[in-house]
NUMAR-414598 format. One record per residue: residue in one letter; y negated, z negated, x negated of N, C-alpha, C in turn. Coordinates in steps of 0.1 Angstrom, whole numbers, plus 5000, padded with zeros to 4 digits. Layout:
% residues N
AYZXYZXYZX ...
***
This chain:
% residues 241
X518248075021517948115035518748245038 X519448265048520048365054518948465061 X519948595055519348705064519748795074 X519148865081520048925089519949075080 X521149155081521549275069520749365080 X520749345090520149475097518849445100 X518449385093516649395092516149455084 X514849605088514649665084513649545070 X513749635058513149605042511949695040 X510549655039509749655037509149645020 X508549715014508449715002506649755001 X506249655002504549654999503849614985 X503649784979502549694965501449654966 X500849594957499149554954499249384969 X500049354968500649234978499949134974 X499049134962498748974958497348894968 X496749024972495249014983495149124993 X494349084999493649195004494649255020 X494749395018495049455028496749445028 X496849465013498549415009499349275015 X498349185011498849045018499149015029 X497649055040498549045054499249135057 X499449295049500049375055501649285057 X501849215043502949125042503249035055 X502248995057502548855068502648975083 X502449025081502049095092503449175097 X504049255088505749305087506749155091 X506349055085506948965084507448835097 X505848845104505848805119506648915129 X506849075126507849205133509149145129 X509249095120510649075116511849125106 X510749185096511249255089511549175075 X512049215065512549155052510949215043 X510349145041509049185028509649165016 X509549235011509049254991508149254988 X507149164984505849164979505449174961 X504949294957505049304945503449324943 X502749284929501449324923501749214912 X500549204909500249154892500048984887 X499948964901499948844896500048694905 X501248674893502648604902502448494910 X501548384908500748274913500948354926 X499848434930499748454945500848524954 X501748564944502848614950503948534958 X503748424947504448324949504348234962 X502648224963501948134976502048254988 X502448354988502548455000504348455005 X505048384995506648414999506648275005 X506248184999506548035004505948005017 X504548115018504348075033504748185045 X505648285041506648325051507648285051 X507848265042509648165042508947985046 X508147935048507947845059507947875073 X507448005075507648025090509548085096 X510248075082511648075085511648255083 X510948285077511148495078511848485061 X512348605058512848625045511848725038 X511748705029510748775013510948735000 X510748804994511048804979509648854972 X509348834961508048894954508748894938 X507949004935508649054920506749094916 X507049024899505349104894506049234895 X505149344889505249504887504049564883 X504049614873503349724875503449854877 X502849894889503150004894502650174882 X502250114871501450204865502650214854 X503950164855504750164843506150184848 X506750334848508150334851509050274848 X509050174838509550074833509849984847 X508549884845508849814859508849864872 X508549974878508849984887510350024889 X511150074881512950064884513249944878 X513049864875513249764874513449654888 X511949674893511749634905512349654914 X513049824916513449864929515249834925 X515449804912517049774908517249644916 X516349544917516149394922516649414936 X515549524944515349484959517049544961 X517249674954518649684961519749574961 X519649494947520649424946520349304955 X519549324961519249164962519349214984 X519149314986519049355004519949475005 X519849564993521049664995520149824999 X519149785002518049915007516749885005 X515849995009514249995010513950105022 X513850065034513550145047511950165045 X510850105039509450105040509250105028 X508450175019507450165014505850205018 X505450095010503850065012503150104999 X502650214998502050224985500650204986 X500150034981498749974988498449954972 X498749964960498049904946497049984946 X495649934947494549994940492849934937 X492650014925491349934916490850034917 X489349994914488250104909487550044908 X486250114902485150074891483850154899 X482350034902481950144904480150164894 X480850274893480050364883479850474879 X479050544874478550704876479550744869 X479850864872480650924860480550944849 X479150964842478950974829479350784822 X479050684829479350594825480850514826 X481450614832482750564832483850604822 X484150564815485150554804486250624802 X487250664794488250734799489450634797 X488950504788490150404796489850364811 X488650364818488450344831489150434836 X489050524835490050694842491150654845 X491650634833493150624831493850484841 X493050404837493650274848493450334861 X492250334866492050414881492850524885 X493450614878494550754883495550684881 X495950614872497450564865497850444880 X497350394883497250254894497550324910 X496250394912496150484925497150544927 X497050694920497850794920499150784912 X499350764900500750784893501050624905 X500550534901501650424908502650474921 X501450554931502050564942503650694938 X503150784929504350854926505450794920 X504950694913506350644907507350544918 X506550474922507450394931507950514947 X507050624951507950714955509050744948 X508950804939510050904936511150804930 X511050664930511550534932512850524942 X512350544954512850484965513150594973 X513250694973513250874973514650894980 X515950844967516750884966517650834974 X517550684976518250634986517950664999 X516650685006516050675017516650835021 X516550955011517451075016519151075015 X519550965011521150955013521050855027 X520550785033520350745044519750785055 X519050955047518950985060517650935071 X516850825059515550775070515250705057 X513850615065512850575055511250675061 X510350525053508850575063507950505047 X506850675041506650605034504650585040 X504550505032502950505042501650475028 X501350555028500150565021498850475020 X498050385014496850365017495950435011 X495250565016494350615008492950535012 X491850645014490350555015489950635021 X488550655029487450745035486850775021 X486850685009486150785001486750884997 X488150954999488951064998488051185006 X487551185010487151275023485551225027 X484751155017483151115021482851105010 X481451155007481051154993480551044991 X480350944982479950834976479650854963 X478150734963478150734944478850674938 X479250654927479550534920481350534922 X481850674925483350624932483850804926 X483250874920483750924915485450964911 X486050854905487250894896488250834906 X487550724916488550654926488250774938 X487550814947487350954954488551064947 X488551044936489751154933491151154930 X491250964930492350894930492950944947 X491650874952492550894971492751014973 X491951104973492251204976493251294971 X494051284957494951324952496051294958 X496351154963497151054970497551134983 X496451174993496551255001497251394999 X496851454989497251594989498651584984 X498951474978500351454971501651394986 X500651314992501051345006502151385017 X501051495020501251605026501751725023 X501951715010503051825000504351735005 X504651635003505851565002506251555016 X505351525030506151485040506751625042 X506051745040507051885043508151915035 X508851845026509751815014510751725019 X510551605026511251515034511851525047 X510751555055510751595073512451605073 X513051735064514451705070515751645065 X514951525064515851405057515351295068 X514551325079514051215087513151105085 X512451155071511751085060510251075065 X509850915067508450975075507550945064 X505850995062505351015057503950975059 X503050875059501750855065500550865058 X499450875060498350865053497250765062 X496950705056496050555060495050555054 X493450575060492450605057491450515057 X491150385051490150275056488950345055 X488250275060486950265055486450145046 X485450095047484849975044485649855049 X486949755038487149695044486749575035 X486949415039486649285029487749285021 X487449345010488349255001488149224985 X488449174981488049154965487849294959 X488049394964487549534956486249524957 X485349464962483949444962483549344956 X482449364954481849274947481149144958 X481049024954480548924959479048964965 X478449024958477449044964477149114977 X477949234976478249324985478849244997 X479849224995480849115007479649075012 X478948965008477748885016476949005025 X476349045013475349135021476049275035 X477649285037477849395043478749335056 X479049195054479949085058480149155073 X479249185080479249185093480049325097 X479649385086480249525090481449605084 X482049545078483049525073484349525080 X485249585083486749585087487549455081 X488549335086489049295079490849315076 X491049315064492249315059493049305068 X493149215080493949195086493749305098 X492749325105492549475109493249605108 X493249635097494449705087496249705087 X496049585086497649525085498249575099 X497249555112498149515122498649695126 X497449785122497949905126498749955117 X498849905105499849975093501349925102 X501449825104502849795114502949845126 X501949885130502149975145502550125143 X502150155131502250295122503850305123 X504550185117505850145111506650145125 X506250085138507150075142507150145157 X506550355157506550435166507950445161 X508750535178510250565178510250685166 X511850685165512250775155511850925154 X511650975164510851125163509951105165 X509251015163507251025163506950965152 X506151085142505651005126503951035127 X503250905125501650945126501250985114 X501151115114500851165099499751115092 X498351105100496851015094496550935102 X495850855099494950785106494050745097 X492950775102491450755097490850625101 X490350505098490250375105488550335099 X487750355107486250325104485950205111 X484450145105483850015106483050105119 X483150015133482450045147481250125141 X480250055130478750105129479050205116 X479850265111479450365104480550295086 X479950415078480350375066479750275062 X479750225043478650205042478150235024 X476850265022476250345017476050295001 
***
């Protein structure tokens, strides 16, 4: 399938579900080139075949964003294969929920290493090209539990939140490279980060994934001197507890 070279390249992790997925379909209906990367390739695979049926171009590479290994690996791919990365999406993320005394410090590690290192490494990834060009927008998914206290969310609360502060250090680092910088705040949305039980029981009040998606592209596609630094995005009736 042919592409057009001047179509802006999109680079969304944690792509395999959730907010990632449609964020995918979602860039992809704008018209952009998606790269959809996470862990596991099956669904990666059923998310490229059904944009590339609607005639859009995408590619999906596994990755782990928790391993500098594959993540230059990955971004060696997208160049050779589009020549750029105008978007990154730093959307990979897990958590566990449990008190802190009960949480592990291999739980730690996966939870900071996924959240936080992932989103640094595939930055400081895509960094270099995006300041020789002069542009590039990178866009954060952090969480309301960055900024709301919750039980059970301890080490992920300090994942997002880190994410944020790491942030907002960096967009005043970029700004004069024309480098935009966002922070994206869910709240309560449906996605396999919850448990089945929870989904049933919160169903109604829940944000969906696709919800998300459509403003993460609206984020993407303000004119060139307007960058939305946050956005905070809450469920109509509140958090949830």
């Amino acid at each position: 399938m042919k592409f057009n070279k001047k179509s802006r390249v999109v680079w969304i992790t944690g792509a395999s579900t959730g907010i990632g997925k449609e964020t995918a379909i979602e860039f992809s209906k704008a018209g952009y080139i998606v790269v959809a990367t996470g862990r596991r390739k099956s669904r990666l695979v059923n998310l490229v075949s059904e944009i590339k049926f609607a005639e859009k171009e995408a590619s999906a590479f596994v990755c782990n964003v928790a391993s500098e290994r594959s993540v230059h690996s990955v971004v060696k791919r997208i160049r050779e294969r589009y020549g750029k990365i105008d978007i990154l999406i730093n959307n990979a993320g897990v958590t566990i929920f449990r008190t802190l005394l009960e949480t592990k410090a291999l739980d730690f590690d996966t939870i900071i290493n996924t959240n936080l290192r992932g989103a640094f490494l595939c930055t400081k990834a895509v960094l270099p090209m995006m300041i020789k060009s002069r542009s590039g927008h990178i866009i954060n998914i952090s969480s309301t539990a960055a900024n709301t206290t919750f039980p059970l969310s301890s080490v992920y609360s300090a994942s997002k939140a880190g994410l944020i502060a790491m942030s907002n250090s960096l967009r005043e680092e970029v700004k004069k490279f024309n480098i935009k910088v966002t922070n994206v705040i869910p709240g309560p949305v449906e996605t396999p980060m919850w448990d089945a039980r929870s989904r049933q029981r919160y169903h109604n009040r829940m944000m969906t994934p696709k919800d998300i998606a459509r403003l993460i592209c609206q984020i993407a596609a303000q004119p060139k001197k307007v960058v939305i630094e946050q956005l905070q995005i809450r469920p109509i009736k509140g958090d949830i507890s």
